[in-house]
N, C-alpha and C positions, 0 to 999 in steps of 0.2 A: 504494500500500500504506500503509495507518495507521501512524504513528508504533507502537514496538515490538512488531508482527506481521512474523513471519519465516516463510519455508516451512521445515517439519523436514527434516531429510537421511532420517529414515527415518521412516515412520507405518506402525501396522498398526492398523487396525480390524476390531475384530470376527472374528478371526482365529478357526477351529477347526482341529483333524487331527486323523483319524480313519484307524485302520488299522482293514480290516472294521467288525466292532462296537468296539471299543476307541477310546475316544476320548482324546488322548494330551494332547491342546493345546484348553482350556476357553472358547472367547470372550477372545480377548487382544485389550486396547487399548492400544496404546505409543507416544508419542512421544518422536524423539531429535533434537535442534536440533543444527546444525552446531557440531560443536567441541567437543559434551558426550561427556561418558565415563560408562558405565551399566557396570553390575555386574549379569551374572543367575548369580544363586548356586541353590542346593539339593542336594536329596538326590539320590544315582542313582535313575535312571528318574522324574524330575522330568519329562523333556519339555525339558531344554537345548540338547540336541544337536540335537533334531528342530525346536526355534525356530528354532535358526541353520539349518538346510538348508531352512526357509519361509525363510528372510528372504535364503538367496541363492539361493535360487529350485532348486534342489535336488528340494525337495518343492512342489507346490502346496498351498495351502489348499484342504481339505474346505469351508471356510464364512470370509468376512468380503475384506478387502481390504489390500496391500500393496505402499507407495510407495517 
């Protein structure tokens, strides 16, 4: 592995979700390195909730990929 390339603890590429037509979660790209601390802030009915249930597998992704 190259000098300062790490594998992230969590990567989402290209993520969408989609209830029926409603599409909730737009093409998300994320990376989180071991150790960092991320903030996902907004409004209700942002799409918060439904990130986290992608990302502990809860919900699958409509579209993209998640490590």
């Amino acid at each position: 592995m190259a000098a300062g390339l790490t594998t992230p603890a969590l990567e989402l590429k290209g993520v969408r979700k989609q209830f029926g037509k409603t599409e909730i979660i737009r093409g998300i790209d994320l990376q989180v390195q071991q150790g960092e601390r991320v903030a996902i802030i907004g409004p209700n009915g942002a799409g918060k909730s439904t990130l986290f249930n992608l990302i502990s597998g809860r919900f699958a992704p409509s579209q993209g990929e998640i490590w």
